[in-house]
N, C-alpha and C positions, 0 to 999 in steps of 0.2 A: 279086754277091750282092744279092738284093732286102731292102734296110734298112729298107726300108717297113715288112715284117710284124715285122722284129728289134726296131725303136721301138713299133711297137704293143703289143708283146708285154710288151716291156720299164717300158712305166710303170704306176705304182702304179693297180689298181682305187679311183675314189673313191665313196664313198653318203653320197649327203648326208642327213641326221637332219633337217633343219628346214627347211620350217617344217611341221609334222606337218598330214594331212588334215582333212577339215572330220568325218569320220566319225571319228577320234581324237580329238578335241576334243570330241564328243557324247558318246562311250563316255565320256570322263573325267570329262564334265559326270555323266553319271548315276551314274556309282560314287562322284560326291562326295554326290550326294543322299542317296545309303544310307549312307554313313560319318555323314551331319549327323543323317540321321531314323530309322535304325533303332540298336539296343542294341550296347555291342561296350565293348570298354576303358575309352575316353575317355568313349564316351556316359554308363557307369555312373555317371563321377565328375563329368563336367560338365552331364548330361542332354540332351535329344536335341531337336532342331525338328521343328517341324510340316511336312508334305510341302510344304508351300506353300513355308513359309520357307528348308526345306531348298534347294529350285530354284530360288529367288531368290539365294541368298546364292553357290549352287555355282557358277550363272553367272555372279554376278561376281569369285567367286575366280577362276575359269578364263580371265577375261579380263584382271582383272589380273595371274595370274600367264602369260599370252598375252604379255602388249603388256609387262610388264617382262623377259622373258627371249627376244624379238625383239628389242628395243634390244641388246643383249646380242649377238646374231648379226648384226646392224648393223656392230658394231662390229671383226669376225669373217669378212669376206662371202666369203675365202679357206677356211675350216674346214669341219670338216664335220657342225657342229650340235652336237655330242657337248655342248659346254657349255653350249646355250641349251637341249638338252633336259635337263640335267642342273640348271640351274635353273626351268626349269618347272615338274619334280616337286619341288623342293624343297619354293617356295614357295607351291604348291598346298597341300603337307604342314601350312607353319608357317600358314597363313593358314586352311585349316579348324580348327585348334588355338587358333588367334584367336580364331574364330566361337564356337567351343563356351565358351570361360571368357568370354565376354561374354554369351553367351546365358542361361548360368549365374547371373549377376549379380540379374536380376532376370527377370520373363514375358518371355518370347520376343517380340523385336522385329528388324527390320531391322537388320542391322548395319554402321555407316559404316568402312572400312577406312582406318587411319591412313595404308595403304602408296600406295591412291590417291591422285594428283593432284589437290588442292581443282579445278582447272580442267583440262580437257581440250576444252571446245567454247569457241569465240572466235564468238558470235552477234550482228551489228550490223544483226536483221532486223527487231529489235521497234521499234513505236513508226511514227509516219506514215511514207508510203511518199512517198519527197522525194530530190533532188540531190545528190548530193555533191561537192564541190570538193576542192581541194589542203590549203586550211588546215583543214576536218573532217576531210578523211583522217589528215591528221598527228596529229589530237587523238585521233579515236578508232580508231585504229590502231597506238599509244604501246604497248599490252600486248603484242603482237606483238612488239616488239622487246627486252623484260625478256630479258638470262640465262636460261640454263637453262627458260624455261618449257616447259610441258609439253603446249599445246596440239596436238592430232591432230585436230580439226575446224574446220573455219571455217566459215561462214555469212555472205554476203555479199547474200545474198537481199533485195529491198525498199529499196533504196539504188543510185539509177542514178549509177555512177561517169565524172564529164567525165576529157579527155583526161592531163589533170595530176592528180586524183585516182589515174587510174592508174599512172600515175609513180611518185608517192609508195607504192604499194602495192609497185610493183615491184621492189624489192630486200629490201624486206620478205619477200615471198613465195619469193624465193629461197633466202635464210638458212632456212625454214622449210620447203621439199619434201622433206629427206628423211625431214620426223616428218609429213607430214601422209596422213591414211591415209582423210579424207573432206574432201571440197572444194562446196559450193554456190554455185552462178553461177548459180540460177535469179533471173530479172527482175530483172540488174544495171547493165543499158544502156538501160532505158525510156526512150521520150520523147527519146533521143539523136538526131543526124541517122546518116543511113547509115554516112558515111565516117568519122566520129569514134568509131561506135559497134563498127565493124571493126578502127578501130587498136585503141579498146580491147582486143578481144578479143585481137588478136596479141598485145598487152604480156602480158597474164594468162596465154596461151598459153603465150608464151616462158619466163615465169617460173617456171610451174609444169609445165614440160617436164621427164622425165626422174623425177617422183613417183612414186610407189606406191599407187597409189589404189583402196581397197577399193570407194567410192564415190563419181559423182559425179551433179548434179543440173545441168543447161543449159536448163531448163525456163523456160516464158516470154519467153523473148527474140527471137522473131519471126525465127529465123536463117538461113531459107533457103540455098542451096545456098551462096552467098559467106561467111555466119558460120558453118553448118558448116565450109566449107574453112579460113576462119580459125582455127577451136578445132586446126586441124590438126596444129600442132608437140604439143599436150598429148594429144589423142586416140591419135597414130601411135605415143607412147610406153608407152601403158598396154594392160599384157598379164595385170593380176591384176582386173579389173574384177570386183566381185561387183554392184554396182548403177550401173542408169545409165536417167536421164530424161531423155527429150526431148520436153517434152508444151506441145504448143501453142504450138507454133517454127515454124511455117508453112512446114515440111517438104513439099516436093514430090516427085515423082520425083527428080528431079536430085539433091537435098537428101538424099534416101533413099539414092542410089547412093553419095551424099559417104562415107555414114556409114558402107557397106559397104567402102566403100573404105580409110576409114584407122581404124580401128578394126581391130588387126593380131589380136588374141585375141580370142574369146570363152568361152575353153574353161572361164571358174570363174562366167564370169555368172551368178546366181542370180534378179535383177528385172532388168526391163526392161519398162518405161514408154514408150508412144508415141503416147500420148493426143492427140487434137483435133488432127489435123494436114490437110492438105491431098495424102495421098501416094496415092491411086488405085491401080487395078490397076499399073501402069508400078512405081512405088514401092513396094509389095505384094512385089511381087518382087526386089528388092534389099532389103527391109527380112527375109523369108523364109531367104536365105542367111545372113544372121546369125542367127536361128534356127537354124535347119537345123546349125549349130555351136558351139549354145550347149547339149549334152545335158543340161547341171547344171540349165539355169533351173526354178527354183519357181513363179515369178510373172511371167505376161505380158501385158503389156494395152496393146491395140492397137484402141481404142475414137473413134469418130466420123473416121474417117482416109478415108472415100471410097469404099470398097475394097468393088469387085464381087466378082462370081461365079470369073472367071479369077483375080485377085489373092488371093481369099477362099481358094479348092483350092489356090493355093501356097501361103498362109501355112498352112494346116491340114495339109496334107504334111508341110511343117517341122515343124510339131509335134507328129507321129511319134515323132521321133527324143529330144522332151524328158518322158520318162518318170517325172521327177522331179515333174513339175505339181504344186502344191497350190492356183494361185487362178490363173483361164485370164478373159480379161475383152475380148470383140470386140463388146461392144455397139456398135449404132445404124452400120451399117454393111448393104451389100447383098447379099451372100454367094448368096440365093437358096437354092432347094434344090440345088441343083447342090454348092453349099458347106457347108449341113448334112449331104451324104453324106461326099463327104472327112473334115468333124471327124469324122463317125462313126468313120471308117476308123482314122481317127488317136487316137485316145482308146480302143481296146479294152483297152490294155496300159495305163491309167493308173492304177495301184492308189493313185498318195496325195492324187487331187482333193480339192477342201473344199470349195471354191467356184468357181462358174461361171454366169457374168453373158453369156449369148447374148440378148438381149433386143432388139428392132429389126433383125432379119437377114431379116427376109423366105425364114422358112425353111418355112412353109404346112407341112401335116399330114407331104407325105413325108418332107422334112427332119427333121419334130419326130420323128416314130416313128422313122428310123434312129437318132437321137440317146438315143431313150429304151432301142428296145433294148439298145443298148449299154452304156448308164451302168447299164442292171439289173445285168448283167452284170459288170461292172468301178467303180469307184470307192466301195467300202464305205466310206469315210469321209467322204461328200458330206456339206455342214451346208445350203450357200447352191444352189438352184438357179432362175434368173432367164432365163425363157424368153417374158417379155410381148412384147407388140405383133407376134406373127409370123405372123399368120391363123391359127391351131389353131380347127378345127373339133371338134366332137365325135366326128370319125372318126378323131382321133387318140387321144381320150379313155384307150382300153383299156390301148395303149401305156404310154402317161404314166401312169396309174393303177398301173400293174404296177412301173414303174419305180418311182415314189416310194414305195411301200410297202415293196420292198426295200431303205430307204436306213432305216435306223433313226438316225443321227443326226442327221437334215435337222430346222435350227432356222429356214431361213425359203424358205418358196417361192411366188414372184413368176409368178404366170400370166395377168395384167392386159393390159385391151387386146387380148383375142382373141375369139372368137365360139364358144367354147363352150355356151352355150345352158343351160337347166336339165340338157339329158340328161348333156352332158359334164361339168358340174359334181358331178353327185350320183356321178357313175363314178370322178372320181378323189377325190372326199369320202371314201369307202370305202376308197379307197387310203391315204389319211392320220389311218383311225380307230387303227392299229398304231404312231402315231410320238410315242412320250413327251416326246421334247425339241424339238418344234416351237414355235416364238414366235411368228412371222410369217407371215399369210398374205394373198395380195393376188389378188383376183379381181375388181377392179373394167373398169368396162367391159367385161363379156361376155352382155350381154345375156340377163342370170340373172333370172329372176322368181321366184315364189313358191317354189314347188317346190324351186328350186335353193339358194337362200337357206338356207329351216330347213334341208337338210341337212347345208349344209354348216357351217352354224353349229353344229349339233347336234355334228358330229365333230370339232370342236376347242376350244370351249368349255369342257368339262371337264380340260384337258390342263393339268398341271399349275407348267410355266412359261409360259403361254400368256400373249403379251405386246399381239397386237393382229390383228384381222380387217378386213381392207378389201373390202368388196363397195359401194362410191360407183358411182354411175354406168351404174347397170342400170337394171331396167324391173319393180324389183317392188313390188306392190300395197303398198296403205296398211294393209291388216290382214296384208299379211307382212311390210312395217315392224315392225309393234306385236309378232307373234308373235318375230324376231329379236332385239327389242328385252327381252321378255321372259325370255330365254334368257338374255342378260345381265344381268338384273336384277342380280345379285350383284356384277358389275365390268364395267360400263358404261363404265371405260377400256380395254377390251381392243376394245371396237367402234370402228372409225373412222365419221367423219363420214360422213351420209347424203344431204347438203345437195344432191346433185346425180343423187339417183335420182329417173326418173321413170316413175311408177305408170303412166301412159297408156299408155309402151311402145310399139312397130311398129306403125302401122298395115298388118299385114301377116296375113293370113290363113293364110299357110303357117306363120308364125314363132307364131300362134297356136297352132297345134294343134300344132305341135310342141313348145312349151315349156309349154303350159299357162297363158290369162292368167286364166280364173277358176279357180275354187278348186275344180271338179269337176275339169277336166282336169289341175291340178297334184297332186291327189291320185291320178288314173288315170297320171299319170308316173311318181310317186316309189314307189306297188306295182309299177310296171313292174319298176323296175331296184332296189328294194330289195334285192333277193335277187341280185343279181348279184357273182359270186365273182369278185376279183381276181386272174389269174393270175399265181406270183411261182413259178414250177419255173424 
């Protein structure tokens, strides 16, 4: 008889309740909003908050009643949630019932919960960035070891720990891994020698092996391929990662492959940071796989890292697959156009962008128009879009102009450092006369003269959170100084400094007639394309 299927068969179906999704926990967050700010029972008799207050107060009921009924399933890790989701709703319940008869008390104010924790962050980053020994650690290290506290953050940032500092941390940091649920190791070995500064890390490694860490920070510490492998025992362990930094750790290929390498999940990742590193195409490519299975990520920035054309199409492939984006950040980097068609490819389906910082990619007009069409298309919720220093000519102008106009929330855009000329200027001005909540706008160095100036002054000047205009660094006249300057007469802080335009301009005869440097051909420009219809079908 085959026993195999009889035990299969035979044991209890288990489903486990907790720890509930991150899209449960939003649904919960918003229906506490409407319990706090719209009319109902409680509200009649204890009065109701203001939206603001309402989703300030829900999210942190929802996290203290989060983080008190996981201790709870901690305690439980055999069950099958039933009671930590049974206290969850609880104390959701009694702690909006809090909110409301305190809110009642007097005007509507923040409210501090008795239930939280006076401390939950342990921070020893403030103050001069200095050494640490064995007998500081022990002194300020002492709250760690109190009973019962209730710390879930540490901060160890700005304080380079010697080899007996770390000692002393070391049992400390044990006692406390099963509460700790954010960990920061950025720039905690500075100035160390090599081999004391790797034992380090093994000790910290070892100690806080086996955590639960929603997030951690390894930022700063110069760790190449040997201090990644070192963070090894604590990285191979953690499989709930929502954040993780590795910015400016002089990450190489090698380094990059580390990081692929033992880093066993990335399925709940949400940021990831890999700023200023040294990882090229080679690295690009290991650093992509991790992407490529991280679908949840929100936030990716992978900025000043080396990384050509070949490295650029594979990290833009991976990011295909992360649909979730809301802030995407690969500046100063050489991607090429070869790499703004790939992003293209890969951003059609990105319905929740916000922000997006492509800025230094060397991605010339056909790059920027695949990029633009696209984003017409897709990402209705853009606020940030930062496309400077990429050679855009004004034959991409139409493109971008169409694009930005169908972005109605875009509050800042950055097109500085390209060679737009007056033509492209006044093409995507047009584009940005339809966008009520723009702040920022930045056109400097494109070799905008008169012409380009007023109009583009003209189309955001009136906008009524308009915060600041930067055209520094062109080539327009002294009387189109005075006329922009007039424009702002009413709030002369919204213009930025002009200290490095210069009215002379090109000695250039083409770039003359085509932008217009006296005032007849700038005004034979700006009829040209006045009447130019921006298409947004």
């Amino acid at each position: 008889m085959d026993t195999t299927s009889l035990d299969a068969k035979s044991r209890p179906f288990s489903l486990k309740l907790w720890p509930p999704s991150e899209n449960t926990r939003q649904v919960l967050v918003e229906r506490m909003i409407n319990n706090l700010s719209k009319k109902s029972v409680f509200t009649d008799k204890y009065g109701t908050l203001s939206k603001e207050e309402a989703e300030r107060n829900a999210k942190q009921i929802e996290d203290v009643a989060f983080g008190s009924a996981d201790q709870q399933y901690e305690k439980e890790p055999d069950g099958d949630g039933a009671s930590a989701v049974q206290s969850y709703a609880r104390e959701c319940s009694r702690l909006i019932l809090k909110v409301l008869k305190k809110g009642s008390i007097c005007e509507v104010r923040e409210v501090v919960f008795e239930t939280t924790p006076k401390e939950t962050l342990f921070d020893i980053s403030k103050g001069t960035r200095a050494f640490i020994e064995a007998e500081e650690a022990e002194e300020l290290l002492r709250p760690l070891k109190e009973p019962g506290n209730a710390y879930t953050k540490i901060c160890f940032s700005n304080r380079s720990f010697g080899l007996e500092a770390a000692r002393v941390a070391d049992p400390i940091l044990v006692s406390l891994k099963n509460q700790l649920k954010e960990v920061d190791l950025s720039d905690f070995i500075a100035g160390r020698p090599e081999a004391e500064a790797l034992e380090v890390i093994n000790i910290f490694a070892a100690a806080l092996e086996g955590s639960v860490l929603r997030f951690l920070d390894l930022s700063n510490n110069a760790l190449g391929e040997k201090g990644v492998r070192a963070f090894g025992a604590l990285l191979k362990s953690q499989s709930c990662l929502e954040e993780l930094y590795l910015m400016n750790d002089g990450i190489s290929e090698e380094a990059a492959q580390a990081v692929h390498e033992l880093i066993p999940s990335t399925e709940k990742l949400r940021i990831l940071h890999f700023h200023n590193n040294m990882t090229g195409d080679e690295g690009a490519f290991a650093i992509s796989k991790v992407v490529k299975h991280s679908s949840l990520l929100e936030d990716f920035r992978c900025s000043s890292t080396r990384v050509s054309s070949e490295g650029g199409v594979a990290l833009c492939e991976a990011l295909e697959n992360c649909t979730h984006l809301k802030k995407l950040d690969l500046r100063d980097n050489m991607f090429g156009v070869e790499g703004g068609i790939a992003l293209s490819r890969a951003l059609s389906k990105h319905e929740h962008l916000k922000e997006i910082y492509l800025s230094y990619l060397n991605l010339e007009d056909e790059g920027a128009v695949a990029l633009a069409n696209v984003l017409k298309e897709s990402a209705p919720k853009l606020e940030v879009l930062d496309v400077a220093g990429n050679d855009i000519t004004a034959k991409a102008a139409p493109a971008l102009a169409a694009c930005i106009a169908a972005k109605a929330l875009l509050t800042q855009l950055n097109l500085g450092e390209n060679e737009l000329k007056d033509e492209g200027t006044i093409q995507i001005s047009q584009g940005l006369e339809g966008l009520s909540q723009l702040k920022e706008v930045d056109f400097n160095s494109n070799s905008i003269r008169r012409a380009g100036a007023r109009v583009l002054a003209q189309a955001v000047v009136q906008k009524p959170d308009f915060k600041l205009l930067n055209i520094n660094g062109n080539f327009i006249s002294d009387d189109g100084i005075d006329e922009v300057k007039a424009l702002f007469k009413k709030s002369p802080q919204m213009l930025g400094s002009l200290d490095e335009n210069d009215p002379e301009g090109e000695d250039d005869a083409e770039d003359d007639e085509e932008s217009g440097e006296d005032e007849g051909n700038g005004d034979r420009l700006e009829s040209k394309l006045k009447n130019l219809e921006v298409d947004q079908d």
